[in-house]
Residue, then its C-alpha position, 0 to 999 in steps of 0.5 A: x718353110x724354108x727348107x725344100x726336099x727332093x726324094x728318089x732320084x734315080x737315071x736308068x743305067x742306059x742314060x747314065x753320064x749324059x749329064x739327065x741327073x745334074x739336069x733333073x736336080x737344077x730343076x729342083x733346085x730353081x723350083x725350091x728357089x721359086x718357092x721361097x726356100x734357102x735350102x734344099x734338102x735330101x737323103x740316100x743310103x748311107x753306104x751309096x758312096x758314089x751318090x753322096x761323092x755325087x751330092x758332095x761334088x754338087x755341093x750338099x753337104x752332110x747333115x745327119x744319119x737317120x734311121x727312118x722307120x719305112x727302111x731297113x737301112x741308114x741313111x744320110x740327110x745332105x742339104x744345100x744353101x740355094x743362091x738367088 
């Protein structure tokens, strides 16, 4: 209950570096925070290196690696402690 997620975020490559994802993962974060959670959660593709610099740069931090049942590949779970 106290732990929110976001999953797939994506920006097309034409809007890339104006600032869409930092916007996008702001609002995730206020709505988790609205709901009551203290972190919020997420995973990408383990060697997606410029997405967790990306995460790392935002402040999630690295929690495990999990291998999902759906995918073909690994992935890293990175969270956040969210600030009221």
């Amino acid at each position: 209950g106290s732990v929110a997620k976001f999953n797939m975020l994506a920006v097309a490559p034409d809007y890339q570096k104006h600032g869409i994802a930092n916007h996008l993962i702001n609002i995730c974060e206020n709505i988790a925070l609205k709901h009551g959670a203290r972190e919020l959660a997420l995973d990408t593709a383990e060697n997606n290196t410029a997405l967790i610099d990306y995460y790392s740069r935002r402040n999630y931090r690295f929690i495990e690696t999990v291998k999902w049942r759906d995918t073909n590949y690994a992935s890293v779970v990175y969270s956040k402690r969210l600030n009221n």
